[in-house]
DOFI-234929 format. One record per residue (C-alpha): x, y, z; residue in three letters. Coordinates in pm, whole numbers, plus 50000, padded with zeros to 5 digits. Example, Ala and Ser with C-alpha at 12.3 -4.5 7.8 and 13.67 -1.06 7.14 Angstrom:
<pts>
512304955050780ALA
513674989450714SER
</pts>
This chain:
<pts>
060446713249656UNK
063116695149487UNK
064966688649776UNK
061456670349893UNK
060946654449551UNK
064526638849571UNK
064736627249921UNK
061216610449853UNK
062476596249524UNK
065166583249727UNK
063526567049969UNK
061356548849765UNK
064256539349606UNK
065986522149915UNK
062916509350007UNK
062526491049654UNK
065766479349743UNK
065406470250046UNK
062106449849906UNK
064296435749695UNK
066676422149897UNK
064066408850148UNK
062496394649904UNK
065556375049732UNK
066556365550066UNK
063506349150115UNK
063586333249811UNK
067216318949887UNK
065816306450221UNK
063096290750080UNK
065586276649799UNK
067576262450044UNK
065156254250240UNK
063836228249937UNK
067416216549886UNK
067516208350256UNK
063836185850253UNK
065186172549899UNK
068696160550050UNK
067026145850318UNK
064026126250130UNK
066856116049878UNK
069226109050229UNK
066626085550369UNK
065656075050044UNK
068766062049988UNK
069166049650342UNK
065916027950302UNK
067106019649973UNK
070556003750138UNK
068385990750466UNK
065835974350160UNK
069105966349970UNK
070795947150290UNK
067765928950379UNK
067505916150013UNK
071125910750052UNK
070645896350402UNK
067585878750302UNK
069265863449992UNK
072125853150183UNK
069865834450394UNK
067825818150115UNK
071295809049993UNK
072465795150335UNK
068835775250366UNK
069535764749993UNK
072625751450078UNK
071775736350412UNK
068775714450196UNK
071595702749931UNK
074085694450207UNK
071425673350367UNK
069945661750032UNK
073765654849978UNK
074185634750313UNK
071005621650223UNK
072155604649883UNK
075275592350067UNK
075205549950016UNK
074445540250404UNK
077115514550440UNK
075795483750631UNK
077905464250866UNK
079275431250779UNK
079795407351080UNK
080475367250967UNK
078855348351306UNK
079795320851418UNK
079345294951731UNK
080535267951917UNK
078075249052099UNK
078055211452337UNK
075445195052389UNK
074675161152572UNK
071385142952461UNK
070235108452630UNK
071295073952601UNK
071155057152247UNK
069495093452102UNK
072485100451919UNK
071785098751549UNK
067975112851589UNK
069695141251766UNK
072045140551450UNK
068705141151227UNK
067375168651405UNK
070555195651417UNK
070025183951019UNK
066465192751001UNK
066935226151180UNK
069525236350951UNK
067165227350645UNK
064745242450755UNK
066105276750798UNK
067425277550442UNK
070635260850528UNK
072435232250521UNK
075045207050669UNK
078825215350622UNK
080075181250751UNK
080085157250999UNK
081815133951243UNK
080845102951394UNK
082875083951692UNK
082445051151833UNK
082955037152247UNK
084885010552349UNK
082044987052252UNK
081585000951877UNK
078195017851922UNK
078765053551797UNK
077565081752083UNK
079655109152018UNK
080485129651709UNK
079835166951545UNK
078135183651277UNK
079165216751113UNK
075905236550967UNK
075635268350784UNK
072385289450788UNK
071205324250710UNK
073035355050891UNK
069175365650957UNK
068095328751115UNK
071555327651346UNK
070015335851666UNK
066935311451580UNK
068655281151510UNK
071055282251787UNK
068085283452033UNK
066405255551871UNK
069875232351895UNK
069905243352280UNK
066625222352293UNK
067755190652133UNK
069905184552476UNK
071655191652768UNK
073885221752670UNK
077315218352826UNK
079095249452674UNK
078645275552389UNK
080825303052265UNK
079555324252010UNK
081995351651773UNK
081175380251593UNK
083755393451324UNK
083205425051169UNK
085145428650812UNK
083335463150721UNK
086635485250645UNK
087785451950452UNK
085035455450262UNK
084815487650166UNK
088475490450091UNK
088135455949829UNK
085365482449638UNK
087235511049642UNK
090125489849506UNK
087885473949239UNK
086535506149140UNK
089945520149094UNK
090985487948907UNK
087515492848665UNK
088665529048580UNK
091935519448468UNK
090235493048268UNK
087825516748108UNK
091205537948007UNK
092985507947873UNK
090025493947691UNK
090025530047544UNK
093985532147476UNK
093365493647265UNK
091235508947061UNK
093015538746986UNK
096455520546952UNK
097985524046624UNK
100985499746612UNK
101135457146730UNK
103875470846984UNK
101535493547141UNK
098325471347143UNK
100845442247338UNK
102065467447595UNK
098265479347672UNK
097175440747632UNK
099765432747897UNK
098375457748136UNK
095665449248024UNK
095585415148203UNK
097205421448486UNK
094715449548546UNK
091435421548529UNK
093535396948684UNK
093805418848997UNK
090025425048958UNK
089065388648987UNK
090905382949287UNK
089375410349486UNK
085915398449309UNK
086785362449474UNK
087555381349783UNK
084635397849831UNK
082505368749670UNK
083975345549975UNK
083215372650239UNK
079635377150114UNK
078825342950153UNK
080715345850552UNK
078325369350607UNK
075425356050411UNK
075695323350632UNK
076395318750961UNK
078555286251103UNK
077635265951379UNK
079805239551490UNK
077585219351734UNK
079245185051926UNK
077105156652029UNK
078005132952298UNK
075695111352536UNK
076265103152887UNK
079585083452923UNK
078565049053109UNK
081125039853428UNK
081715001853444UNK
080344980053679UNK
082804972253993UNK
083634937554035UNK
083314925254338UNK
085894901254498UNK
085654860454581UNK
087754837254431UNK
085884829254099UNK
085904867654047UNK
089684866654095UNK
090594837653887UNK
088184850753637UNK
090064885653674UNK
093914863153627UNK
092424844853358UNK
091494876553190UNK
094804891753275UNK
096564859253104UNK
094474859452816UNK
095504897552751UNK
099144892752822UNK
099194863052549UNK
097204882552264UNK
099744908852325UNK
102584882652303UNK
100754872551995UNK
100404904951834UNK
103944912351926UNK
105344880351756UNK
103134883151462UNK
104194917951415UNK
107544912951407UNK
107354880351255UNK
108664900250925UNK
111874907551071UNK
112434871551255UNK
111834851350919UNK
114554877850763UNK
116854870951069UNK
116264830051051UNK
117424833050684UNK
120834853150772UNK
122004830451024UNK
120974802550846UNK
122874811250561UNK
125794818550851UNK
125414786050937UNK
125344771650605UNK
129064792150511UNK
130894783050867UNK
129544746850782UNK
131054746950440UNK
133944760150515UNK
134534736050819UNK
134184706850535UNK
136734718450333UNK
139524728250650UNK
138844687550720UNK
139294678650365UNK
142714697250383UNK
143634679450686UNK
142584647450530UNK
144524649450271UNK
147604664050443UNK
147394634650681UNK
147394608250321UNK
150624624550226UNK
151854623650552UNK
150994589050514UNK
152564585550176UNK
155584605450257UNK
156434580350545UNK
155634547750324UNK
158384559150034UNK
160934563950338UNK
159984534150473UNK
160624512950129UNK
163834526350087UNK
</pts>
């Protein structure tokens, strides 16, 4: 009976223990178990947590990138658009009708008026008979009104030729501003240095820069002053000319040809004229050398005879006293 009793106790003893180990491991499966579902909520927590934290990043970056697109472009944007600067000009012939000259003159003058310019200068030339026909006349209009005037000059005649020039001084330009802005800095710093100068030495040294500093300015503010106004107004040289008029052929008989000599000899004795009375100067000054040639070799041929004479009386003389004795 106690033999019973203890193998009894004893198995109820391994089978508490073997309960109990069942039961722990369970426990340690289930344990691990949590610790396994926990790392991997926490794993792909973390993983959306970096994917959320790259597409912020990503998405930031991007918003950045756009940002900075928008201010390159607003940047490009602000940029000063530089406008080309091309002085025109043009060279133009015309040939208008017979005695027309000065009202084609009048109207070149008008259409330069009325496109808000105005004439330069002119030139008027005269034919063989001293009517004027020909000449020129230099306008200046608007850069904007170029194309306009020159067509309405092509209707005031016959156009013989035209040339017309563009010259682009755009890089000249920009370099006289970037040249006056430098010289306007250094300005600003020596304005700045006067007025903080202490000593009379000083303030004559900055003075001295000073000057040569705005005397540099003005010549690049002449500069671009005179290429504004190029630009501003166009020049068109135009010439004017009417129809040159052959002369009429003579025709032959002997009136026409004695005519024709006695033209001939009239020509040949006004140039015979016009030769002596230009030189007329230099004969009077030659009559009046060899007259006062004449007037020495003449005097001097007087007083050779008056030597002769009188060595001829003592001759004379000489002979009588041998004579007497």
């Amino acid at each position: 009976m106690k033999k019973k009793a203890f193998y009894v106790a004893l198995i109820l003893v391994l089978s508490a223990l073997l309960c109990l180990i069942l039961f722990t491991g369970c426990a340690k499966s289930k344990a691990s178990e949590s610790v396994a579902l926990k790392d991997t909520v926490n794993a792909k927590s973390t993983s959306g947590m970096a994917e959320s934290a790259q597409s912020t990043a990503a998405g930031a970056a991007l918003a950045e990138g756009e940002t900075g697109q928008q201010n390159q472009n607003q940047s490009e944007s602000n940029l000063p658009t530089i406008k080309p600067k091309i002085i025109k000009s043009a060279v133009i012939s015309i040939e208008v009708a017979k005695d027309t000259f000065e009202e084609s003159m009048v109207k070149i003058t008008k259409i330069a008026e009325s496109a808000g310019g105005y004439v330069s200068s002119t030139e008027s030339y005269s034919n063989e008979e001293g009517k004027i026909t020909s000449g020129r006349i230099l306008i200046r209009v608007p850069g904007e009104k170029f194309d306009n005037a020159i067509d309405s000059i092509k209707k005031t005649g016959d156009l013989k030729s035209i040339n017309i020039s563009g010259q682009d001084i755009t890089q000249e330009y920009i370099d006289l501003e970037s040249r006056l802005k430098n010289f306007e800095a250094q300005e600003k710093v020596l304005l700045d240095l006067m007025s903080k100068s202490t000593s009379v030495k000083d303030s004559i040294e900055v003075q001295k820069e000073l000057s040569n500093v705005q005397g540099e300015m003005e010549v690049i503010k002449g500069r671009m002053n005179y290429l504004d106004n190029m630009v501003g107004f166009s020049t068109i040289d135009v010439s004017i000319a009417e129809p040159l008029v052959a002369p009429p052929v003579q025709g032959g008989g002997f009136l026409n040809a004695v005519k024709r000599g006695a033209e001939g000899a009239i020509k040949v004795l006004n140039g015979l004229a016009f030769f002596f009375i230009a030189i007329s100067p230099l004969l009077v000054l030659a009559g009046i050398i060899l007259l006062i040639i004449w007037a020495s070799i003449r005097s001097r041929n007087k007083k050779r005879a008056k030597r002769a004479e009188a060595a001829v009386k003592l001759a004379q003389a000489a002979d009588t006293l041998k004579d007497k004795e």
